[in-house]
C-alpha positions in Angstrom: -41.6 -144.3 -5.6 -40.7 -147.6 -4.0 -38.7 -150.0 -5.0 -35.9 -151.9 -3.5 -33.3 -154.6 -5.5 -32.3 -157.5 -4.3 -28.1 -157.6 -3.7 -28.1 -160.4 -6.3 -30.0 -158.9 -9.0 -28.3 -155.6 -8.6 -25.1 -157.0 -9.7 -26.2 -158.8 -12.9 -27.4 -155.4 -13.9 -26.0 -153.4 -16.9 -24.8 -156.3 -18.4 -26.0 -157.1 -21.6 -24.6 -158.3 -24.9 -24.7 -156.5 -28.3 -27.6 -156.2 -30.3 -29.9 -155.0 -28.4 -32.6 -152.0 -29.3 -35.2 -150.8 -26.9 -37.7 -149.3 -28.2 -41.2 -147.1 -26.6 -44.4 -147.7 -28.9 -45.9 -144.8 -27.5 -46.6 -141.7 -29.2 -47.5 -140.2 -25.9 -44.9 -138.4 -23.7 -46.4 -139.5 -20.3 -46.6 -143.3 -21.4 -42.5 -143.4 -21.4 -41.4 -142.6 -18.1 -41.4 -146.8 -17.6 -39.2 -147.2 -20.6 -36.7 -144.5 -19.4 -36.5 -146.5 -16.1 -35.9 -150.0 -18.1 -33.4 -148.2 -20.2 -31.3 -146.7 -17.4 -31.4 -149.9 -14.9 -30.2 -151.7 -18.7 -27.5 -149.0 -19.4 -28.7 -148.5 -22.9 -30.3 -145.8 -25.3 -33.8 -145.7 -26.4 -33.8 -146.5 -29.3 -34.4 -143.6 -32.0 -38.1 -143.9 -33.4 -41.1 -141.6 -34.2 -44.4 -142.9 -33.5 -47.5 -140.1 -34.1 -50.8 -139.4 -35.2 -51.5 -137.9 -38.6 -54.0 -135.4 -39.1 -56.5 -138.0 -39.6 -56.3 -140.3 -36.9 -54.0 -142.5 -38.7 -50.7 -144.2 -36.9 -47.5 -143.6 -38.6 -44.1 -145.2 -37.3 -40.9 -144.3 -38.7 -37.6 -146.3 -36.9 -35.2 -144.3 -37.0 -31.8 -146.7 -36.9 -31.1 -150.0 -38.4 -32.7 -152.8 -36.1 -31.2 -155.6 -38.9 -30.0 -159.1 -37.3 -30.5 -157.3 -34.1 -33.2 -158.1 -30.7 -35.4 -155.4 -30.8 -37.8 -155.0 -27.5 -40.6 -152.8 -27.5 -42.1 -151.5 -24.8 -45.9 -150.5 -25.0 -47.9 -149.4 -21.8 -51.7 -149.0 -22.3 -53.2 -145.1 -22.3 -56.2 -144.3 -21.9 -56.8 -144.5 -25.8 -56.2 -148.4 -25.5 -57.0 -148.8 -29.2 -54.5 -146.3 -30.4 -52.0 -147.8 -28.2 -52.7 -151.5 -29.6 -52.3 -150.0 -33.1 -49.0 -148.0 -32.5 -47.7 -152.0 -31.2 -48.8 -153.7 -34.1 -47.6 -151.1 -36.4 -44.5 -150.6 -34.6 -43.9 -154.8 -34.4 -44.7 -155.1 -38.0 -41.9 -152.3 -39.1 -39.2 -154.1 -37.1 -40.3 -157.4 -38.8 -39.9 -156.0 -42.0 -36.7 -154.5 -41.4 -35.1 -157.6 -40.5 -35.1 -157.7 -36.9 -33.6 -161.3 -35.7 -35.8 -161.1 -33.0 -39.1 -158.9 -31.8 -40.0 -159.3 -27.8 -43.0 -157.3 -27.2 -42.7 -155.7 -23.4 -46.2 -155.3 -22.6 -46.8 -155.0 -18.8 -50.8 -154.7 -18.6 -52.2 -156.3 -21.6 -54.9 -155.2 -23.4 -58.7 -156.1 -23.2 -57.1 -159.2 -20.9 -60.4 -158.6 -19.0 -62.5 -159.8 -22.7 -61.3 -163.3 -22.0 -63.7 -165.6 -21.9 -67.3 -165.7 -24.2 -70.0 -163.6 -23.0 -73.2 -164.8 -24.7 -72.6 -163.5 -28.1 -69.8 -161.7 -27.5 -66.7 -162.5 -28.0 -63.1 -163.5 -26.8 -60.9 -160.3 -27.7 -58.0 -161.2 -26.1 -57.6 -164.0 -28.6 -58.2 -161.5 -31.5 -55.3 -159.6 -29.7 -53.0 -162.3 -29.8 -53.7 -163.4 -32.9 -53.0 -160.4 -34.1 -49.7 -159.5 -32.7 -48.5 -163.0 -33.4 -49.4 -162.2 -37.0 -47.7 -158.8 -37.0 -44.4 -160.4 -36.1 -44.2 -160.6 -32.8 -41.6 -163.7 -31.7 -41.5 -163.1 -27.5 -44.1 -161.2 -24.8 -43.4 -160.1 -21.7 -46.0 -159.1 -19.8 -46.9 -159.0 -16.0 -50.2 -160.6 -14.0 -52.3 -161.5 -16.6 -55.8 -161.3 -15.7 -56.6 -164.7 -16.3 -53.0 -166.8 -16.4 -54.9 -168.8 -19.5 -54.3 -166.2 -22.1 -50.6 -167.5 -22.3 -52.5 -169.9 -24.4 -54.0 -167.8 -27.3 -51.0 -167.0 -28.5 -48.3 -169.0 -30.7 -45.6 -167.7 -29.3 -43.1 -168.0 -25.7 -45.1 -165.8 -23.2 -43.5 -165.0 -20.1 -46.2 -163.7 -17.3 -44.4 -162.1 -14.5 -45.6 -161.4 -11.0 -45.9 -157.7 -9.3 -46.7 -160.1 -5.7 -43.1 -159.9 -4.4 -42.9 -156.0 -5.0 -46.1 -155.4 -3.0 -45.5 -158.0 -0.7 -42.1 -156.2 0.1 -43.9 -153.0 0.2 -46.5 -154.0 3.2 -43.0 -155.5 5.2 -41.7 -152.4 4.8 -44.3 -149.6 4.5 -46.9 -150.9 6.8 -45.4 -150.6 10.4 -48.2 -152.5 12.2 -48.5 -155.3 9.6 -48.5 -158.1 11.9 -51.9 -157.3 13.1 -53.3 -157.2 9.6 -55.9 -159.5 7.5 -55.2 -160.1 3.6 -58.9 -159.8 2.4 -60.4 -161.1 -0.9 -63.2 -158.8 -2.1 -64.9 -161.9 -3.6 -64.9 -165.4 -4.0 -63.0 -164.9 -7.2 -59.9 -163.5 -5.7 -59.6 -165.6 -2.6 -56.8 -167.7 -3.9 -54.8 -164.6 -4.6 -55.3 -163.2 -1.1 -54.2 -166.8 0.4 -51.3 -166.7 -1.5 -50.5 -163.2 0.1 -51.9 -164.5 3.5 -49.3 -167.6 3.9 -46.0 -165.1 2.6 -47.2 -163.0 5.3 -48.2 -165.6 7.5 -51.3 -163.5 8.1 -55.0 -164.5 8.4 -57.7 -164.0 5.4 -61.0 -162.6 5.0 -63.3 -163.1 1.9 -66.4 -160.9 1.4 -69.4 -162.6 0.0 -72.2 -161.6 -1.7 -73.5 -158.5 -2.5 -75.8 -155.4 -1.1 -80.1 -156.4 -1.7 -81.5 -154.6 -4.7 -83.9 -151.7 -4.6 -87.8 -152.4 -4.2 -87.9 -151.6 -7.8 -85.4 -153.8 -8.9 -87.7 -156.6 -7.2 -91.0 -156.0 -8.4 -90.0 -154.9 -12.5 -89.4 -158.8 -13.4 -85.9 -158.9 -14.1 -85.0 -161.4 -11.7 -88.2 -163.9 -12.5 -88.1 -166.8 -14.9 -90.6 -166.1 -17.9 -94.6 -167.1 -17.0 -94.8 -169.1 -20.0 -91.6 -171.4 -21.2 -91.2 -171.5 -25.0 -90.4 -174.8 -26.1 -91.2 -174.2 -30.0 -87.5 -175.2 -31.4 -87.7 -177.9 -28.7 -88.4 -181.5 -29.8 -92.3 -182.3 -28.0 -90.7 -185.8 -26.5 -87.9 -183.7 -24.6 -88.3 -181.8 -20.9 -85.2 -180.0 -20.8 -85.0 -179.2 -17.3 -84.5 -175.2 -16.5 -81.3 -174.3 -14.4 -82.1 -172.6 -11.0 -81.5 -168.7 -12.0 -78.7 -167.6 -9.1 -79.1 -165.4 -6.4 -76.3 -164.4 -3.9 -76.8 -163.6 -0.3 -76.7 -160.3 1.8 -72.9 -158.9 2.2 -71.1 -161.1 4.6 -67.6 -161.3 5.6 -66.3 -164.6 6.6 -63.1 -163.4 9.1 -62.4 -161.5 11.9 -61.3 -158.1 10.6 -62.3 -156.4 13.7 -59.5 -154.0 15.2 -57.1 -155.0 12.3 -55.7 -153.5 9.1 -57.4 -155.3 6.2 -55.2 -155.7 3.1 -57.5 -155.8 -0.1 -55.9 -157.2 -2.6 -56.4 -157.5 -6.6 -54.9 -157.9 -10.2 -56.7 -154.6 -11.5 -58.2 -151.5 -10.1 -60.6 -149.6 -12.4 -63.8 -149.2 -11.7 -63.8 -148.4 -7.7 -67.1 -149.0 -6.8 -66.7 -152.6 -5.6 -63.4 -151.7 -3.7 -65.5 -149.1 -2.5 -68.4 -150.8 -0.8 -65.8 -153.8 0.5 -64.1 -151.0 2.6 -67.1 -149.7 3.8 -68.1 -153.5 4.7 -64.5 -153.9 6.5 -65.1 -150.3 8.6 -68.2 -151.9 9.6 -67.0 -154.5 10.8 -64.2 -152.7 13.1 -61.3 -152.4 10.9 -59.4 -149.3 11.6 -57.3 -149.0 8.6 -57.7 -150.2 5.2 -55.4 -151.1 2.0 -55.5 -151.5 -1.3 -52.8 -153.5 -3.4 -53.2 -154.0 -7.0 -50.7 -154.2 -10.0 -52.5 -152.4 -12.6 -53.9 -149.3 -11.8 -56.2 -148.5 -14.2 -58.3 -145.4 -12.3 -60.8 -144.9 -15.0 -63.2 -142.3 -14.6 -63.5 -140.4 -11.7 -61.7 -143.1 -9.6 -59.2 -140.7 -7.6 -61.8 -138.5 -6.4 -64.2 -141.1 -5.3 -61.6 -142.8 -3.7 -60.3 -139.5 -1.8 -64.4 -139.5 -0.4 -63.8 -143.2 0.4 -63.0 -144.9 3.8 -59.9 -146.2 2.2 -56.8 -145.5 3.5 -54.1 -145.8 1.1 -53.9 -147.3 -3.0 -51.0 -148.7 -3.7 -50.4 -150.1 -7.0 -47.1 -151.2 -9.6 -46.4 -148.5 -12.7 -47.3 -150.6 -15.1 -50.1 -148.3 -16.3 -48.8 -144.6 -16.0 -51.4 -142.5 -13.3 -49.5 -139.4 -12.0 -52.2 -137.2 -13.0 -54.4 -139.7 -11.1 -51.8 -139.2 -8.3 -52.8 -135.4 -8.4 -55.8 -136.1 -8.1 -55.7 -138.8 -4.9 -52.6 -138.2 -2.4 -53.9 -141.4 -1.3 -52.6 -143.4 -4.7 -48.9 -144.8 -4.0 -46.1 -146.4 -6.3 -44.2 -149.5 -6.1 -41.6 -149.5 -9.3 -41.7 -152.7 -11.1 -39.3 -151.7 -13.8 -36.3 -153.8 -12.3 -37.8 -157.3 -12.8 -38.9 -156.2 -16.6 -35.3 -155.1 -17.5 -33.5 -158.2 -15.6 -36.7 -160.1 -18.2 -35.2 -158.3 -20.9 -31.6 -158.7 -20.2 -31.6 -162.5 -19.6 -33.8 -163.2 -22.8 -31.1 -160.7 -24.7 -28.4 -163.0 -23.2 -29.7 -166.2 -23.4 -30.2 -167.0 -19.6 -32.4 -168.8 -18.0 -35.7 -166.9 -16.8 -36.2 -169.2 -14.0 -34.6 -167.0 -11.5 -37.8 -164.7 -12.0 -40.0 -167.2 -11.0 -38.8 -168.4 -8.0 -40.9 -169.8 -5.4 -44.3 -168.7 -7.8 -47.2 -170.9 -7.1 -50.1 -171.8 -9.4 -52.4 -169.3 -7.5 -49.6 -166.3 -7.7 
């Protein structure tokens, strides 16, 4: 495990006020090794609390200790069975609410369904729903950590506090990487370019973004799925109107634009989950002469058969933050590292227990961090 304090943050440590309880939402054991950590860097007990499944599926949370006039914090990392986990939150946030609690800060360091963000035909927005709900159960603070899109901070009603993994992994490639100097950051798309340029200038490193994706199979091309309808239906439109039909999009072969020859090439990311696109950007970067290749992510999902595939994979090393517990994953994949991120959540915790300004935590944090 990685993980390094800064002089001046170790010696604000261990100091809290009274008042506080700390409490894991997670009925399961391997979920709770990040709340031990926050715990011991805070100097306090978990709080006492029983959180389990009945016989039929159902949640049942029993607390344990009086939490009246007091800040309770509860800490709830995501399993794999996300919808259990959201329930044992909400149940948990509810029970504190109506027992009193002064306060309820929710300590959620990968939030839920954050990639259901935006509508999808007739979909809809679920981390909205999410919010909504948690705002509703009582929830009066959240603390969570690189929010897939930094616009959910608006769905809910409440102060949201979005913290940032970057300086952890930054600190890691300074330290971990002995030849970083002759590394690229590389965005795997367009879409996370502005992250990787945000790593690239820290570093004072140059960046690559790959662009477009690999051509379709023959039948892909010939079943009609990428062809505009041979007859346009204009029945529900008004005869006088010629609504004009948008070009459908189609991106080019797999480019990279950036020299990645005889480098390292730094991939970063918010999330790692489904590996197939990391997958075929590394082979892209070996291609193109790169001798070594990273991953850095802060949620490490690994869904699936993720370890393994990435074991097969030209990928050197995966190094992500513990805000989603994968030690069986790291079983699995000697390849899968650990930066601990649990000092910057209990320094969160400690200043909004005291009072303090949070500002500390977000120094020099740019619009694109």
């Amino acid at each position: 495990m990685f993980c390094v304090a800064p002089p001046e943050l170790e010696t604000k440590m261990n100091v809290t006020k009274g008042g506080l309880v700390l409490f894991s939402a997670n009925s399961n054991s391997s979920c709770m090794e990040l709340s031990k950590k926050i715990a011991e860097r805070l100097g306090v007990e978990m709080g006492k609390v029983q959180v389990y499944q009945e016989p039929n599926r159902e949640t049942r949370v029993q607390i344990q200790e009086s939490v009246r006039g007091k800040d309770v914090f509860i800490i709830q990392t995501v399993s794999k069975d996300v919808n259990t986990t959201v329930m044992e939150l909400l149940i948990m946030v509810y029970a504190c609410k109506t027992s009193c609690a002064k306060s309820i800060i929710g300590v959620i360091p990968y939030f839920p369904y954050s990639k259901q963000c935006k509508m999808r035909k007739r979909g809809s927005i679920v981390s909205k729903l999410l919010a909504s709900m948690m705002c509703k159960a009582g929830l009066t603070h959240l603390i969570t950590m690189d929010l897939h899109q930094k616009e959910i901070q608006g769905f809910f009603n409440i102060p949201v506090d979005n913290l940032r993994a970057s300086p952890f992994l930054l600190q890691y490639i300074q330290e971990e990487i002995p030849d970083y100097r002759n590394a690229v950051i590389v965005a795997k798309s367009p879409a996370s370019a502005k992250r990787a340029q945000s790593f690239a200038e820290r570093l004072r490193l140059g960046i690559a973004v790959i662009h477009g994706e690999a051509q379709d199979a023959e039948s892909d091309l010939v079943d009609g799925r990428h062809s505009p309808p041979m007859v346009r239906s204009v029945a529900a439109i008004h005869p006088s109107l010629e609504i004009p039909m948008l070009i459908p999009k189609e991106k080019p072969p797999i480019t990279v634009v950036g020299d990645v020859g005889g480098r390292i090439a730094i991939i970063v990311d918010d999330i790692i989950d489904d590996v197939d696109s990391f997958l075929a950007a590394a082979e892209t970067l070996k291609e193109r002469g790169a001798y070594k290749i990273f991953v850095m992510a802060t949620h490490g999902l690994l869904s699936s058969d993720a370890p393994r595939l990435i074991e097969e994979s030209a990928i050197d090393e995966v190094v992500v933050t513990n805000t989603i517990p994968h030690e069986i994953q790291k079983l699995q994949c000697p390849k899968i590292k650990t930066v601990d991120i649990s000092m910057i959540l209990s320094e969160a915790i400690r200043r909004i227990h005291n009072g303090e300004s949070m500002s500390y935590l977000f120094r020099n944090i740019g619009l694109d961090d």
